[in-house]
Every structure is written in structure tokens, then in C-alpha cells.
C-alpha angles and dihedrals in degrees: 000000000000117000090239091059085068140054130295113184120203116190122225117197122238111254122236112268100209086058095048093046087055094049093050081045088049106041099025087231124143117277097249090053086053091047091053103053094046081056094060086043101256101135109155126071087242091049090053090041092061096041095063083033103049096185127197092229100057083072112123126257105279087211089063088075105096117250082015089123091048094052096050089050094055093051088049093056090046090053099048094048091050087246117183102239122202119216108206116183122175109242106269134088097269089056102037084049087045079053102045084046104051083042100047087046093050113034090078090053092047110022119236091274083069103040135054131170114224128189116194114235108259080211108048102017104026130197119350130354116350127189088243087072099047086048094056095048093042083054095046102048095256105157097181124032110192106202115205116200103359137057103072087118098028100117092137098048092042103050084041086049088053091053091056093049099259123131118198141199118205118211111180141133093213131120110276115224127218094294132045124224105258085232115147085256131001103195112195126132097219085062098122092228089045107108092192099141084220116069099170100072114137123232092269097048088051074050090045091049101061094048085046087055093040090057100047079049089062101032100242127163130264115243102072076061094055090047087066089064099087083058088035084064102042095056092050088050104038087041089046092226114171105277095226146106107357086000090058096047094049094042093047091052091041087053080059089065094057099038119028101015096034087144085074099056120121113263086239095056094050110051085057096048074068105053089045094050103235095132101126140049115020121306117228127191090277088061090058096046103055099026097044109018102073100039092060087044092055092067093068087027099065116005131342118359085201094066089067085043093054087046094052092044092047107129097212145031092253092046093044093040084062098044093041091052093057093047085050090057096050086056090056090047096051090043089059092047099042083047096055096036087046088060102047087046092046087048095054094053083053098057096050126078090202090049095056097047098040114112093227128030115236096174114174131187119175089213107047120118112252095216099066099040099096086062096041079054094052104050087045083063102049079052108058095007096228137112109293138203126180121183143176132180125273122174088340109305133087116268128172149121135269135213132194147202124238106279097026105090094204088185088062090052087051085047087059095048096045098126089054088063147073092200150346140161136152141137116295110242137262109278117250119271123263 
């Protein structure tokens, strides 16, 4: 029987009752309610107040994150010498909305003759920064490339980038390895050195912050700011960060975009709130994951990411009702092919013994397509609860995605078998349960 069909049990401490006595006393809220919020550990009445009340100002300081200073000043310059920047995103949501937001936040700063996106291919340039990239913006008189979501391993890319010219910043939330990237700043709060008092900021916060701090740095006004939140909140959904602390702040405000100031929505996200029929009632974050997520996946799943940027970025409904239909139509087209490519995996555990029995799942197909494996791998997962890899062939070699269960840190095992392999990256896993 597969693991998922039985019981995990995940423990949950008692609150203390003396906390949650003072916060009923405080607040004048029922005592389960009280009870509740010590367990999570919110144990103040400020805490709790904040807590119903997330306020924007109550953002960190955008300067704590360690090389932030650098990076502003190195926008600046860009900006004052009239400097052509390069916007490079990875291929997933969180990366196509870090893109959409760094783009919607600059253009009007540089002006579109000054400033590109670019998402690398998931065929012909794989995960992260490519040469190819460096190569294009060296060609094209790019002096800064800012790269959103990726990098954070990229020494290689980066010293090569530096021989052609062209200065980065890395902006990124994943894991850092042994070596940092010698780029004029790396912004990401699980840096060890890094003293951000959030660590859980998706690709796209880490985005949102140093536009945050640029514009601090040119005394802007808020409100273009304010306008990133609807991506801000698609990335933390689609990228299932913990929704808490800063995540929680900028996702309740985003929330506010799709609900009580629709009107403000992007065009983009809009018209894509309407082919996935989600018209009517609120929308939470598990709208967004399951109605929007995956259509702007689809793009770097199955044909061209820049097509969900462009739609994210259109400047108008007729213009965002075109781009949204064709990413729409790429979603259709990858749910017919993970769901194909799921039940023949799923079959083939079923019809081995050893399968059935491992205590992880490797499952390879020469003919799968490589865009809808991470979520081949995933259901797989929900299914038999174990580390899971699923891979196909691509220029002749294997290629794939892994997925892992709470305790087995399948990034560390890559980590062990990194001669073996040409690439790999990813988000660590959630830690065990107590």
C-alpha cells in the first residue's frame, strides 16, 4: 500500500496558558483564538496585533541584507551613465514574476531601449545562468545583468561574465554553496554572513527588496512599489514559502490587489483570473496556486518563459487578453502531457515489485517530456511519500527533477554525487517534524 494511503502524524506543542490568558485579557478575543496564537508562538499583544493588522511598514529594512548597498549603488550608477541593464529571470513562476517585477519597477527609470528580460531556454541553456547569456548581453552592450532567482551558485558564469565586461548582481533565496559568486553584490538572506532578520523571502521578495532599497535610495514614492505586490504574491504562493512574518505582510497586501482593489490589478493577471474562472468570490493564496501557478509555469514548461513575462508586463487588457490566451494554451497542452507521462510512471511502479518496495523512486523514460517532470515527480510523491527522481534523455544524457519528503535533504545527496553531474539546483526541504 502506498505510504500516503496511511497516518503522519505531525506534533504540535501546548501553548502556554499563562500567555494565552494575558492575550484573551488583552485583546478581549475568545480563548481558543488566544491559545492558538501562543502556539504559533505569538505571545504579546503587539505581536498578535500585528499579526490581524500585517502592515507594510513594518517591512524590514531593505539595507540589513547583506551587499544591498552595494547593489543599489550599482543600479544607480547604471542609471546615471545611461548603462544597458539586462534582466535575467530562471524559468518558473518565481523567476518569470522576479522578472515582471524588476521590469515593471525600472522601465520607467531606463526606458525599454536600456533595459531587456531575459529567461534562459529550460531545453538549450538549463537551470540558472548560461554563457549564452553572458554572451548575449556582452554582444548587445549590456553592462549589468541583475539576475532574479538564480546565481547563487553561479562562480563560473559570473567570473566568465566579468571577462566579457559584464558586471551582475544575484539575487536569489537559494542555498549558497561553499563559494560565492565574485559579483559586485549576491543578495540572499540565507547567505551566512547575511544578518536580514527574514530568511524565507522568495526569489522575487529578495527582487522586490532591492527595488524597495533603490528606491529609498532615490526617494521615490511609494506607490510603484505597492503596484509589485499582485507578482509579490504569486511568487510566495506558487514557490510555497512559509506564509509568515515578511511573506505574510507582502502576501496579505498582495491579496488586496485581487479582491478589494481589483481595479488595480495588472492587466496580465487579470485577464487570467478570467480564463481560469476565478471571476467571482475572494481569491486566497490557493487560488493562486492552482489557478495561476501553473499557467504561468506552462510557458517555461512547455515552449517560450518570455511569453508569461510579456503577458505580465502588457500594458493593456487587449494586449494581455492575447498573451494570456496563448499561455493558457500551453497549460492545456502540458496537463495533457504530465498526465500522460504520471500514469505511465505510476504504472511502472505498479508493475515492479522493487519499485514498489524501494525506499526512494528513480523512474526514467527516454521519451518523456522534460517540462512536466517536476510535477510527474511530485505526484509520484503524494503517492508513495519517498525521495523521487524522474528523468528523460536530452542530448544524450539523462536530465530530470527530484522531489523529496520532509527529513531527506535530496539537495545534500546531489551535493554528494556532484562529480557525477553536469547541473543541479533546487530549494532545500522542509525540515522533519519534531
Amino acid at each position: 500500500m502506498p505510504v500516503s494511503a496511511s497516518k503522519r502524524w505531525n506534533y504540535i506543542p501546548q501553548s502556554d496558558p499563562r500567555q494565552a490568558h494575558s492575550l484573551t485579557e488583552a485583546l478581549f478575543i475568545a480563548p481558543e483564538i488566544a491559545a492558538l496564537l501562543a502556539q504559533r508562538g505569538i505571545a504579546t499583544p503587539e505581536a498578535a496585533a500585528a499579526f490581524f493588522h500585517p502592515d507594510l511598514r513594518q517591512l524590514p529594512n531593505p539595507l540589513l541584507m547583506r551587499d544591498m548597498d552595494r547593489a543599489v549603488a550599482r543600479l544607480a550608477l547604471a542609471l546615471h551613465e545611461g548603462q544597458k541593464v539586462l534582466v535575467l529571470g530562471d524559468y518558473d513562476v518565481d523567476g518569470i514574476t522576479s522578472v515582471a517585477t524588476v521590469m515593471s519597477y525600472l522601465m520607467p527609470l531606463f526606458g525599454a531601449e536600456r533595459l531587456r528580460d531575459y529567461i534562459p531556454d529550460r531545453y538549450t541553456e538549463g537551470y540558472g545562468i548560461s554563457e549564452k547569456a553572458i554572451d548575449f548581453a556582452a554582444a548587445n552592450g549590456f553592462a549589468l545583468i541583475v539576475a532574479l532567482d538564480c546565481g547563487i551558485k553561479a562562480v563560473e558564469q559570473v567570473a566568465y561574465a566579468k571577462r566579457q565586461g559584464v558586471d551582475f548582481i544575484i539575487c536569489d533565496h537559494h542555498l549558497p554553496g561553499d563559494e560565492l559568486p565574485a559579483a559586485v553584490a549576491v543578495l540572499d538572506p540565507k547567505r551566512a554572513d547575511c544578518e536580514y532578520p527574514y530568511k524565507e523571502l522568495s526569489g522575487c521578495g529578495v527582487g522586490f527588496k532591492l527595488m524597495q532599497a533603490l528606491g529609498e535610495h532615490l526617494g521615490l514614492p511609494n506607490a510603484p512599489l505597492h503596484d509589485l505586490l499582485d507578482l509579490v504574491t504569486v511568487s510566495i504562493a506558487a514557490d510555497i514559502v512559509p506564509i509568515t512574518g515578511e511573506n505574510r505582510i507582502l502576501a496579505a497586501h498582495g491579496l488586496r490587489r485581487f479582491n478589494e482593489d481589483a481595479h488595480l490589478l495588472r492587466p496580465g493577471l487579470a485577464a487570467l483570473r478570467e480564463l481560469a474562472t476565478l471571476r467571482e468570490g475572494p481569491l486566497g493564496i490557493s487560488s493562486l496556486i492552482f489557478g495561476f501557478a501553473p499557467r504561468i509555469n506552462a510557458a517555461g514548461r512547455m515552449g517560450d518563459a518570455r511569453r508569461a513575462v510579456a503577458m505580465l508586463l502588457a500594458p493593456d487588457q487587449q494586449e494581455a487578453r492575447y498573451t494570456a490566451e496563448v499561455v493558457d494554451q500551453m497549460n492545456q497542452e502540458r496537463r495533457g502531457s504530465d498526465q500522460h507521462t504520471t500514469q505511465e510512471a505510476l504504472d511502472m511502479i505498479a508493475g515492479s515489485p522493487t519499485l514498489q518496495n524501494a525506499r526512494a523512486t528513480v523512474l526514467y523514460k527516454a521519451d518523456w517530456h522534460q517540462g512536466v517532470l517536476g510535477i510527474v515527480a511530485s505526484r509520484c510523491l503524494d503517492q508513495y511519500y519517498r525521495p523521487t527522481v524522474i528523468l528523460t534523455q536530452r542530448d544524450g544524457k539523462a536530465t530530470g527533477s527530484a522531489r523529496s519528503v520532509a527529513g531527506f535533504d535530496v539537495h545534500e545527496a546531489l551535493e554528494a554525487c556532484a562529480p557525477l553531474l553536469d547541473q543541479f539546483g533546487g530549494t532545500a526541504p522542509p525540515p522533519a517534524s519534531p
